[in-house]
C-alpha positions as CSV (number, residue, x, y, z in Angstrom):
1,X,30.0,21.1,-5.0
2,X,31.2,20.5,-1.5
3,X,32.4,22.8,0.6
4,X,35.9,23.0,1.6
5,X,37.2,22.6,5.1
6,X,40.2,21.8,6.7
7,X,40.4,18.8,8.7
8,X,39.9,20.3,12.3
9,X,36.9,22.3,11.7
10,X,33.4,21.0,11.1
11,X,31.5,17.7,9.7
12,X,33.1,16.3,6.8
13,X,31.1,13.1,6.2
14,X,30.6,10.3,3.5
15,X,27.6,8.2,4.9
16,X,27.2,5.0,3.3
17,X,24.4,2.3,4.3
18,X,24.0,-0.1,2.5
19,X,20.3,-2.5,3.5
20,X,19.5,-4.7,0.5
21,X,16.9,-2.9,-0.9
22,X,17.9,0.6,-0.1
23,X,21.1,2.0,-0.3
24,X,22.1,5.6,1.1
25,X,25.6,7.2,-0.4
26,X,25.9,10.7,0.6
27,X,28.8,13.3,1.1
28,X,28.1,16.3,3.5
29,X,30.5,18.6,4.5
30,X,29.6,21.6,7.0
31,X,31.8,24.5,8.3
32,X,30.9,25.5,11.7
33,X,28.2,28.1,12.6
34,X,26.4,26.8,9.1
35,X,22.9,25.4,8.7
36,X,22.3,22.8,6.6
37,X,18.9,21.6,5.7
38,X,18.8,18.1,4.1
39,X,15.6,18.2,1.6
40,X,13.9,15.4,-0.3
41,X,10.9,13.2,-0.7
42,X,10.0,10.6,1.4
43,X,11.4,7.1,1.5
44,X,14.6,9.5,-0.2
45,X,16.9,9.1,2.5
46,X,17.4,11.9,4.7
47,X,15.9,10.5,8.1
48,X,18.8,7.6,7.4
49,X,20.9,10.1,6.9
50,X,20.3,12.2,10.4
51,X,20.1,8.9,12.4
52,X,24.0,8.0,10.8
53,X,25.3,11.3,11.7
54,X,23.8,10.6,15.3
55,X,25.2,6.9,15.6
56,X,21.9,5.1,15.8
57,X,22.0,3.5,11.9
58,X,26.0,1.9,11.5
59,X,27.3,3.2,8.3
60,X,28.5,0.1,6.2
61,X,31.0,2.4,4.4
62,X,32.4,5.8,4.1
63,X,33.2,7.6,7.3
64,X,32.5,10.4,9.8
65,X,34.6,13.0,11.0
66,X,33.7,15.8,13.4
67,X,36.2,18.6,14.0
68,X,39.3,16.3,12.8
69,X,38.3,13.7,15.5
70,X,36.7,10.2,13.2
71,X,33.8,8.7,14.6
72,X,33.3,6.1,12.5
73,X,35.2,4.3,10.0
74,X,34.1,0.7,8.8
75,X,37.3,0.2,6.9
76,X,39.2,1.4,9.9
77,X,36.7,-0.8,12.1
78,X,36.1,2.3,14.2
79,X,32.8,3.5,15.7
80,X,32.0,6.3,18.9
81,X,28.8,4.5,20.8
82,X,25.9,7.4,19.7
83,X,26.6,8.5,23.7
84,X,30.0,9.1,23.2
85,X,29.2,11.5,20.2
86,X,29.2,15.5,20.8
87,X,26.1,15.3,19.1
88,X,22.6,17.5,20.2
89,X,19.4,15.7,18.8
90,X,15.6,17.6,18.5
91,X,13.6,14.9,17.6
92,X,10.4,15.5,15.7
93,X,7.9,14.6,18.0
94,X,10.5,16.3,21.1
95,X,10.7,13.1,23.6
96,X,10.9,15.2,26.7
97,X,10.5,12.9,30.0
98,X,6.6,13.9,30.6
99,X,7.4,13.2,34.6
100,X,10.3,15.5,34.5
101,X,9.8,19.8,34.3
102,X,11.1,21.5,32.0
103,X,14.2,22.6,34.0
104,X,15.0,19.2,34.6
105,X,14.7,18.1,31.0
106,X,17.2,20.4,30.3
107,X,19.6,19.3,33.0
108,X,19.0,15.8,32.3
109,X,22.1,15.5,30.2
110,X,24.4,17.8,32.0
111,X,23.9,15.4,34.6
112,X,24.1,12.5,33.2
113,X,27.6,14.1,31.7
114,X,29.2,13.9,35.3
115,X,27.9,18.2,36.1
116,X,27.0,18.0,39.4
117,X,23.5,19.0,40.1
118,X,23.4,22.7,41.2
119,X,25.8,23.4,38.0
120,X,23.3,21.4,35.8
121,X,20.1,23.3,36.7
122,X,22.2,26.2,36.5
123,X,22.7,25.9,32.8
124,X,19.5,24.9,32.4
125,X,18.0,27.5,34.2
126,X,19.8,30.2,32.0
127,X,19.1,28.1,28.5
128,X,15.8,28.4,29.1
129,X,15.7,32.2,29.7
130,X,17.9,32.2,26.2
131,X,14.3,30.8,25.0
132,X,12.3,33.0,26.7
133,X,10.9,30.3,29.2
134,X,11.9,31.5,32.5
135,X,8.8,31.8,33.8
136,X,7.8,28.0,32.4
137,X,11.0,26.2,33.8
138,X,8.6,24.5,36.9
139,X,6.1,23.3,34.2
140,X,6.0,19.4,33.0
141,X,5.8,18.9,29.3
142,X,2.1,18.3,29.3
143,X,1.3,21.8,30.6
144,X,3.7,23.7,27.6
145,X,2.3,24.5,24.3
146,X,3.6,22.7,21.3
147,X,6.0,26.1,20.3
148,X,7.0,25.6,24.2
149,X,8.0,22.0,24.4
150,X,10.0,22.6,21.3
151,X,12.2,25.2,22.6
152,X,13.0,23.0,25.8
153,X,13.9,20.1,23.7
154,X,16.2,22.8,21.7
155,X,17.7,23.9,25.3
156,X,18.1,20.2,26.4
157,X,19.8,19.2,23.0
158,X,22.2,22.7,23.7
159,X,22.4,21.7,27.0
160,X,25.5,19.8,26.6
161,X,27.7,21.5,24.3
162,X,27.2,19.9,21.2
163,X,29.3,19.9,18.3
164,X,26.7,18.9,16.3
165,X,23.0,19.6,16.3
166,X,20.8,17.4,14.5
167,X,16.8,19.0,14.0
168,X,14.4,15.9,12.8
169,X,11.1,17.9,11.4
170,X,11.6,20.1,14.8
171,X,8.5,22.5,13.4
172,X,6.2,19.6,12.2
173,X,4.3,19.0,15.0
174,X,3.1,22.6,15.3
175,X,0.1,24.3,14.1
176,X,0.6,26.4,10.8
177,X,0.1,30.0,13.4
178,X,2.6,28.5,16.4
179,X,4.5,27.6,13.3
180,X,5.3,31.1,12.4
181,X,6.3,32.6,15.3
182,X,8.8,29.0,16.2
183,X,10.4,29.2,12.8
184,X,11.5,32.8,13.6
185,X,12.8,32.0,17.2
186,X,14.3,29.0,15.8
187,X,16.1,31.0,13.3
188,X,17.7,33.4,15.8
189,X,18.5,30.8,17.8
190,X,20.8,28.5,15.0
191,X,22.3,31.9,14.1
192,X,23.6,32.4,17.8
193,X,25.0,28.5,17.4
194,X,29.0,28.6,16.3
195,X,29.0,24.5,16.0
196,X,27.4,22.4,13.1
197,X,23.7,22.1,12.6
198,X,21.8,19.7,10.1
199,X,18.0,19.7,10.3
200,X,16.0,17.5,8.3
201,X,12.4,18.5,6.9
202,X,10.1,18.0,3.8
203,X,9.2,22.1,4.1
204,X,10.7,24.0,1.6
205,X,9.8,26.8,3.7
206,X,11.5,25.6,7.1
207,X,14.4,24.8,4.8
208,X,14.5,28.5,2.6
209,X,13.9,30.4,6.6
210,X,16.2,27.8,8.6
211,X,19.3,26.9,6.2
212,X,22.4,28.5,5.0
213,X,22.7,25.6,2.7
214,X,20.8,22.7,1.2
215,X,21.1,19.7,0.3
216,X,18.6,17.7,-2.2
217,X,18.3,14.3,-1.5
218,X,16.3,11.6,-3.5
219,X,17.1,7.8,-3.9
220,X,20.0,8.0,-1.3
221,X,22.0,10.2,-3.5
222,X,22.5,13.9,-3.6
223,X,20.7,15.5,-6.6
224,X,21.5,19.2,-5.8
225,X,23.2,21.1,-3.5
226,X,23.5,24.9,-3.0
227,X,22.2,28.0,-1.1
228,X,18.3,28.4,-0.9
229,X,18.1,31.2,-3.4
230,X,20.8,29.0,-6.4
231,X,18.7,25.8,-5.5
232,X,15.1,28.1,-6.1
233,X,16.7,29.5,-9.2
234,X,18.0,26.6,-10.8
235,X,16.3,23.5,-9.9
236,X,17.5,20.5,-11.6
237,X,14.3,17.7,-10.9
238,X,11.1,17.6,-11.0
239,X,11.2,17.2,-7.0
240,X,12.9,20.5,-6.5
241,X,10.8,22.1,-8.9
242,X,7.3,21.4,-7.5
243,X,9.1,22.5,-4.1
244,X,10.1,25.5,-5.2
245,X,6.8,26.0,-7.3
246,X,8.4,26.0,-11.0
247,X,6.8,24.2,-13.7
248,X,10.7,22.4,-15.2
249,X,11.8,21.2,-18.7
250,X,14.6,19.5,-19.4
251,X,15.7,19.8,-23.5
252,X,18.6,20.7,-25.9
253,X,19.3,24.0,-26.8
254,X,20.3,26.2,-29.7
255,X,20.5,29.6,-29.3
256,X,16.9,31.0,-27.8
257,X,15.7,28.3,-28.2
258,X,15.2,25.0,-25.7
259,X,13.7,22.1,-27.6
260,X,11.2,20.6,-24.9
261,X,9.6,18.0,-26.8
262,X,9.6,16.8,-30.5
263,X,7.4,19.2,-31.8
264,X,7.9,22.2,-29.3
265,X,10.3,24.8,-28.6
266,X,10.5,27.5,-26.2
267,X,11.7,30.4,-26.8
268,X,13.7,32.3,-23.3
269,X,16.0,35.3,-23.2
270,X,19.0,32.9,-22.7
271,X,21.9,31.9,-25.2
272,X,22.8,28.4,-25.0
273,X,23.7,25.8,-26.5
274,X,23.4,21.7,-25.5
275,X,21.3,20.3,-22.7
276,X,19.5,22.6,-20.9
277,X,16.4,23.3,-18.3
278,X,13.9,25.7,-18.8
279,X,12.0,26.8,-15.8
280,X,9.0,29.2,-15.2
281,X,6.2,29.8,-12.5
282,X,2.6,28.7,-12.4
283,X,1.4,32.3,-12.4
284,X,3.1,33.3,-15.9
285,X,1.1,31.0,-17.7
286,X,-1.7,32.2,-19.1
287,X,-4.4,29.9,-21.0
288,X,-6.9,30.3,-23.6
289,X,-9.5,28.5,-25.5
290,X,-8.3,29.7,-28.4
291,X,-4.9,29.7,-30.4
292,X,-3.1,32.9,-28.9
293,X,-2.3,35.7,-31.0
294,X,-0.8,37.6,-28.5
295,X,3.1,38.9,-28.5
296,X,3.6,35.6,-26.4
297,X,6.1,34.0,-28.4
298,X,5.3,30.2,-26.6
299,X,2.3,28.3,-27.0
300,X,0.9,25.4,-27.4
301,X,-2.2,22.9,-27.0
302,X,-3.0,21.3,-23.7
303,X,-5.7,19.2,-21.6
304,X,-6.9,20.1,-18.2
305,X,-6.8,17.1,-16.2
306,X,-7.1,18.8,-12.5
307,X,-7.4,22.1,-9.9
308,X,-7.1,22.9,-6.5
309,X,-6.6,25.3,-4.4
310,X,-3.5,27.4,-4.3
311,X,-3.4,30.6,-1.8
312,X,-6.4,32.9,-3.6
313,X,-5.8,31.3,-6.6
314,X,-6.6,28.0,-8.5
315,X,-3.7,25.6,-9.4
316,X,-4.8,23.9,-12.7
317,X,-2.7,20.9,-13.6
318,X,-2.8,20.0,-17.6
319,X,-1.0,17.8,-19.5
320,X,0.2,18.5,-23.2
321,X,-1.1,17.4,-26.2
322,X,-0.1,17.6,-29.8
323,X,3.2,18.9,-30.6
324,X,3.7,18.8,-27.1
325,X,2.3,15.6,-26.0
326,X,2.4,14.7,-22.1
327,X,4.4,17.5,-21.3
328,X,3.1,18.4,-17.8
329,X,2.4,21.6,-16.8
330,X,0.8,23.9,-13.7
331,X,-1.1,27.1,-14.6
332,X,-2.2,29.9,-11.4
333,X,-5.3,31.8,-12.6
334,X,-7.9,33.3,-10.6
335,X,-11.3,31.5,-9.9
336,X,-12.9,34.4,-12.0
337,X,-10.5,34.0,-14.9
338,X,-11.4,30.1,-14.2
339,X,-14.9,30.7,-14.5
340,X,-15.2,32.6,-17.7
341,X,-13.2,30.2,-19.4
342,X,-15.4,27.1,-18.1
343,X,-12.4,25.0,-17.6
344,X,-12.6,21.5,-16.1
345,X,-10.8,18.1,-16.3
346,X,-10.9,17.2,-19.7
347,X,-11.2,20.5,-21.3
348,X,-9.1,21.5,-24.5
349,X,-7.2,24.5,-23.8
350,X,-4.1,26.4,-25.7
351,X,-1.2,27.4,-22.6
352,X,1.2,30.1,-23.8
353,X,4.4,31.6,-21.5
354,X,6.2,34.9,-22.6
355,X,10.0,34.3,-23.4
356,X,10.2,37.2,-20.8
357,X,9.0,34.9,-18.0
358,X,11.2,32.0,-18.3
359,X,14.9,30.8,-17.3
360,X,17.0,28.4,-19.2
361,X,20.3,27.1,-18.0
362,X,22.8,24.2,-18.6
363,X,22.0,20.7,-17.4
């Protein structure tokens, strides 16, 4: 569902490019002082996405419309040059001029803006003691940590009073520990910006920490949209669900019970009736080498056909068989519990969820 907005206030976009073998079709609306994370896999879209809303890829259709002012039209044969755009960009990899300190990135676009040059390092200079880098405002990028450079390419993208700020990946090139302490700053700083911000990442986490909102992407289209907590609750493909960490099912309902497959169904606490997901975590399946008898009121037969690591756990990967035939599934267990029941790829096992532990919902 999109979010409303009147015509003055925030993005309200339709970007459509169309390139033979690839065509992306997506509607975004933001209000302003809202994050928006666009999610997906790769090749699904959202890198064409960011690089419409900045003016570098020419929509073939739809149209783009910033705080009531349209930037690009095709019918209307209208288009703002990606300079003339109030638009802020942090690229992935950051693109600061290596030749050029910090404080001068920073002014860089001020200046090339018409601010004359004491005004320029000014704002600069008091951007980058917003991001704590006061005392790193002489430095050239090659002397700045990677947590550093980001926040100077966050200040230069600020720098000019965007209306919209665009984040490609802007935690990806860091180290998992700089990482942690980025994604917080990061946070606090998008919560202090009253304009529009879209970042774009493959991290469920960045996205969950980051966003106000998301966006699923996959195939140019949107597949689900909502805040982090409805899109973790409810996922709606398989895509979302391995992000999130939910093992998914997709079946037709009848009361308590969600028919999965032709020979299985599970039972859940739910009512419903018609199409409907089912969705539980890795960790409330429990498996056995023998038929349950346990007040688990799912179960049924499967093959183990991989594991790996997952936290201080063991993420086994099996695939139905019998009644439940190539239904996949993901089971957590402990490399004890994984020991004592000798499992490897190709062992026979019996899987079984409580009712308790899972969620159904309409499709």
């Amino acid at each position: 569902m999109s979010t409303s907005l009147t015509k003055d206030e925030g993005l309200d976009a339709r970007l459509v490019l169309d390139r033979g073998t690839f065509t992306l079709d997506v509607e975004l609306t933001v209000r302003p002082g809202e994050v928006l994370a666009l999610l997906g896999p790769n090749g699904a879209g959202k890198t064409t996405a960011l690089r419409a809303l900045a003016g570098l890829a020419p929509l073939t259709g739809g149209h783009l419309r910033l705080d009531g002012e349209t930037l690009e039209d095709p019918a209307l044969r209208r288009r703002t040059a990606p300079e003339g755009r109030p638009v802020g960009v942090v690229f992935q990899d950051y693109l600061l001029f290596p030749h050029l300190t910090a404080l001068e990135n920073v002014a860089f676009g001020p200046r090339c803006h018409g601010m004359p040059r004491a005004a320029a390092r000014e704002l600069a200079a008091g951007l980058l003691d917003r991001m704590g880098l006061a005392d790193h405002a002489g430095a050239k990028p090659r002397r700045l940590s990677g947590g550093q450079a980001q926040r100077v390419a966050l200040a230069r993208a600020l720098a000019t009073g965007p209306r919209l700020l665009l984040l490609d990946e802007p935690l990806a090139a860091l180290d998992a520990r700089a990482r942690l302490d980025v994604r917080a700053e990061l946070r606090r700083h998008l919560a202090a910006f009253e304009a529009v911000a879209v970042l774009v990442t493959h991290d469920p986490l960045d996205a969950m920490v980051l966003a106000d909102r998301l966006v699923v992407v996959e195939q140019g289209r949107v597949v689900q949209e909502g805040t982090p907590a409805e899109i973790a609750r409810r996922p709606r493909t398989d895509y979302i669900a391995r992000l999130v960490g939910l093992n998914l099912y997709r079946g037709d309902a009848a009361g308590h019970t969600v028919r999965v497959a032709p020979g299985l169904g599970l039972t859940t606490t739910e009512t419903l009736d018609g199409p409907a997901f089912v969705a539980f975590p890795p960790s409330s399946v429990t498996l056995h080498r023998e038929r349950p008898d346990s007040s688990a009121r799912n179960a049924w037969p499967a093959e183990v056909t991989g594991m790996e690591s997952h936290g201080d756990q063991l993420r086994v990967a099996l695939t139905g068989s019998g009644p439940a035939a190539g239904l996949p599934l993901a089971a957590d267990l402990t490399p004890v519990a994984v020991a004592e029941l000798l499992l490897a790829p190709g062992v026979q096992v019996w899987a079984s969820v409580k009712a308790a532990q899972t969620h159904s919902y309409p499709a």
